[in-house]
C-alpha positions in Angstrom: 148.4 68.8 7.1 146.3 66.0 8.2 146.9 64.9 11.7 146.0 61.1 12.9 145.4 59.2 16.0 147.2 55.7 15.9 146.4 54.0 19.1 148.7 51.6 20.3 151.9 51.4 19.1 152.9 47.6 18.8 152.8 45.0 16.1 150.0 46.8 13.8 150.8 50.4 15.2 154.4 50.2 13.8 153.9 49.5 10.3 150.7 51.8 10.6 152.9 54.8 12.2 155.6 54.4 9.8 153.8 54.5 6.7 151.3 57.6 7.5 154.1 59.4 8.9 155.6 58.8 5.2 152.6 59.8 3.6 152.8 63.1 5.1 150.1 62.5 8.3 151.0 64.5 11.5 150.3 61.6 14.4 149.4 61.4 17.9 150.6 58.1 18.8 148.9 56.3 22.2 150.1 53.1 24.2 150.9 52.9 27.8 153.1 49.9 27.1 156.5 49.4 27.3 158.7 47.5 25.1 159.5 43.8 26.0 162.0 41.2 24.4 159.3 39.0 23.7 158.5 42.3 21.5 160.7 41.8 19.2 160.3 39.1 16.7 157.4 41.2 14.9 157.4 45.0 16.4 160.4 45.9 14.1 160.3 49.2 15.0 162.2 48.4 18.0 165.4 47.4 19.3 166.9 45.9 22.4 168.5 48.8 23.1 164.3 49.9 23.7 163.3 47.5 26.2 161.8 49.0 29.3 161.2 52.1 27.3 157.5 53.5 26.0 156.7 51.7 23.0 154.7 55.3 22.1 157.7 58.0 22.7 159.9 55.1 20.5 157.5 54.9 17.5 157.5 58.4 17.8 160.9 59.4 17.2 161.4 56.6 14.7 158.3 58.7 12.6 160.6 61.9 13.0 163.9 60.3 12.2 162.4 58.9 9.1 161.0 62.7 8.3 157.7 62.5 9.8 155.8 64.2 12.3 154.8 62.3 15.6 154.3 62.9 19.9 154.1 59.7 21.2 152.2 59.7 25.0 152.7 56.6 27.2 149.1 56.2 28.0 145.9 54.3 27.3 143.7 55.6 25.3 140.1 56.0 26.9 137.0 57.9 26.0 137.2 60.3 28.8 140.5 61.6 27.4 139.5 61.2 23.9 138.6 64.8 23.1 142.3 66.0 24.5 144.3 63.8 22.7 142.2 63.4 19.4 139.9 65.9 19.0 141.9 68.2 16.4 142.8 64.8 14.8 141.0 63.8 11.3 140.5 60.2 11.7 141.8 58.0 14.1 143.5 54.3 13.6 143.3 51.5 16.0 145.7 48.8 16.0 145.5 47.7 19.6 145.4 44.3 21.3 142.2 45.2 23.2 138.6 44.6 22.5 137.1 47.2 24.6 139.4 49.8 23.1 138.6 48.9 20.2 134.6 49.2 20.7 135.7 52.6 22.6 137.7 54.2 19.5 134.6 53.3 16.9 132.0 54.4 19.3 134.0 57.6 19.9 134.9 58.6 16.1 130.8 57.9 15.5 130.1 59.5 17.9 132.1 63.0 16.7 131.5 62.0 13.1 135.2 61.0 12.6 136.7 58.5 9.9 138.4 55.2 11.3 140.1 52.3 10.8 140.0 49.0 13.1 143.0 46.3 12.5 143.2 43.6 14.5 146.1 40.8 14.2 146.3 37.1 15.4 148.0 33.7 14.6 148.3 33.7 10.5 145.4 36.7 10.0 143.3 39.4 10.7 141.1 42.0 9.8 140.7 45.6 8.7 137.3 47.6 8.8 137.1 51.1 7.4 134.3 53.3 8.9 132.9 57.5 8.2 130.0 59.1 9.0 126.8 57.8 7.2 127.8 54.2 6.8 127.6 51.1 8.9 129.8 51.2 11.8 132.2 48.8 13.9 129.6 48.3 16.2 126.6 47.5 13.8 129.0 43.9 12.4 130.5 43.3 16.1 127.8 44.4 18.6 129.3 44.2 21.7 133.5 43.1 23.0 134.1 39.7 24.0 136.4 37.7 25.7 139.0 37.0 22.7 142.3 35.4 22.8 145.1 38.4 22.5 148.6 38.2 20.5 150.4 38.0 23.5 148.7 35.1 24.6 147.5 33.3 21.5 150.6 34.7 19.1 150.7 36.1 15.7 153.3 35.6 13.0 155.6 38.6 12.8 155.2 39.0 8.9 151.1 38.9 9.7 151.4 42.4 11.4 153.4 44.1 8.7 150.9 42.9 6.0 147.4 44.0 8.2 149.2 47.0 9.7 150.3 48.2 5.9 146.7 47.4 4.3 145.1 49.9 7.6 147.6 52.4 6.4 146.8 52.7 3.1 142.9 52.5 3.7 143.5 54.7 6.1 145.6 57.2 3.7 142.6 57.1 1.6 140.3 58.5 4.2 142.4 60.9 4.7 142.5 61.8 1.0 138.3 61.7 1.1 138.0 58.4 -0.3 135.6 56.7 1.7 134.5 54.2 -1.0 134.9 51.6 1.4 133.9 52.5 4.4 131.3 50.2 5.8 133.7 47.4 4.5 135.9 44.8 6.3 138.7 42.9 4.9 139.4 39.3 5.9 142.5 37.9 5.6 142.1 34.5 6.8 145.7 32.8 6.5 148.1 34.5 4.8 150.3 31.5 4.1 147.9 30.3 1.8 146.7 33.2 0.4 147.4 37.2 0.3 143.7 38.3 -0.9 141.2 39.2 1.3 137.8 38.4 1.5 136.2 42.4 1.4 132.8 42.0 3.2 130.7 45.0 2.7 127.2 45.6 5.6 124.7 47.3 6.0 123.9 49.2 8.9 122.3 47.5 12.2 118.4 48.9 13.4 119.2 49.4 16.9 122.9 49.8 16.8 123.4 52.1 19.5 126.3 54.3 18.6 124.5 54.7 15.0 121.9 55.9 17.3 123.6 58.2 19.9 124.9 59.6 16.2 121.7 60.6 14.8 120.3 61.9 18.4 123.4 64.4 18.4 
């Protein structure tokens, strides 16, 4: 069975959770958050009957009652803890709210020669980029985290999150099938209330990009 990180487990790791874990893909799901009323309106795998509770051990056992398999740990995911929590994982899906985990995730399945996938969420849109070893990385189109404004303080439409978090699911699913056709891709979705097709930007690999470069040193 293929087994999966998902790494956070809010508006995009909900819809990503639920559909793997439908797909047959064991997960390890990671957030140290818990779950909020303000929540609500677009993490739909919750309740408020769940508020106060770890949005990770919740996700989890919404996998397993839908027939999945899933251990949710209350926890932020870090480098330094990456090889216990992922390393018998095959790939390893982001759908967290922060940059620098974000940069930490890519840099780490690089580094280990694991496939990925990076969503990110805000206002109308968002973004999914699909990495494996031997193509351009997160790192080669981003360079380095920034200061960005977040969901929680910027917003995101609830129906956005189900849309980005179900796209990162199924390029994800194809990873996990071997299909890395189009890894070294991102797709754009600028504002879905105007249109539902993304703009798929395919690039090259940076000279200089440092976690290519740790890659090839190891």
């Amino acid at each position: 069975m293929t087994r999966a990180t998902v790494v956070g487990a809010g508006g995009l790791g909900g819809p990503l959770a639920l559909a793997l874990g439908a797909a047959g893909v064991e997960l390890v799901i990671v957030d140290h958050d818990t779950v909020e009323l303000s929540n609500l309106h677009r993490q739909i795998q919750f309740t408020a009957s769940d508020i106060g509770k770890s949005k990770a051990t919740v996700l989890a056992s919404a996998v397993v009652a839908a027939g999945g398999k899933a251990r949710g740990y209350q926890t932020k995911w870090t480098a330094e803890d990456a090889d216990d929590i992922s390393g018998d994982c095959d790939l390893i899906v982001d759908g967290c709210d922060d940059p620098a985990t974000k940069f930490a995730v890519a840099d780490w399945a690089v580094a280990t020669g694991k496939p990925y996938v990076i969503a990110a969420a805000l206002r109308y849109g968002g973004n999914v980029l699909v990495g494996a070893p031997g193509h351009a990385c997160y790192r080669c189109l981003f360079e380095e985290p920034v200061d960005a404004a977040t969901c929680a303080a910027a917003g995101v439409l609830g129906p956005v999150v189900g849309v980005i978090g179900g796209v990162a699911a199924a390029l994800a699913i194809g990873l996990a099938r071997g299909d890395s056709s189009h890894a070294g891709s991102i797709f754009v979705f600028d504002d879905l209330r105007r249109s539902r097709d993304p703009r798929i930007v395919r690039f090259e690999p940076r000279a200089g990009c440092p976690s290519c470069t740790q890659r090839k040193a190891s």
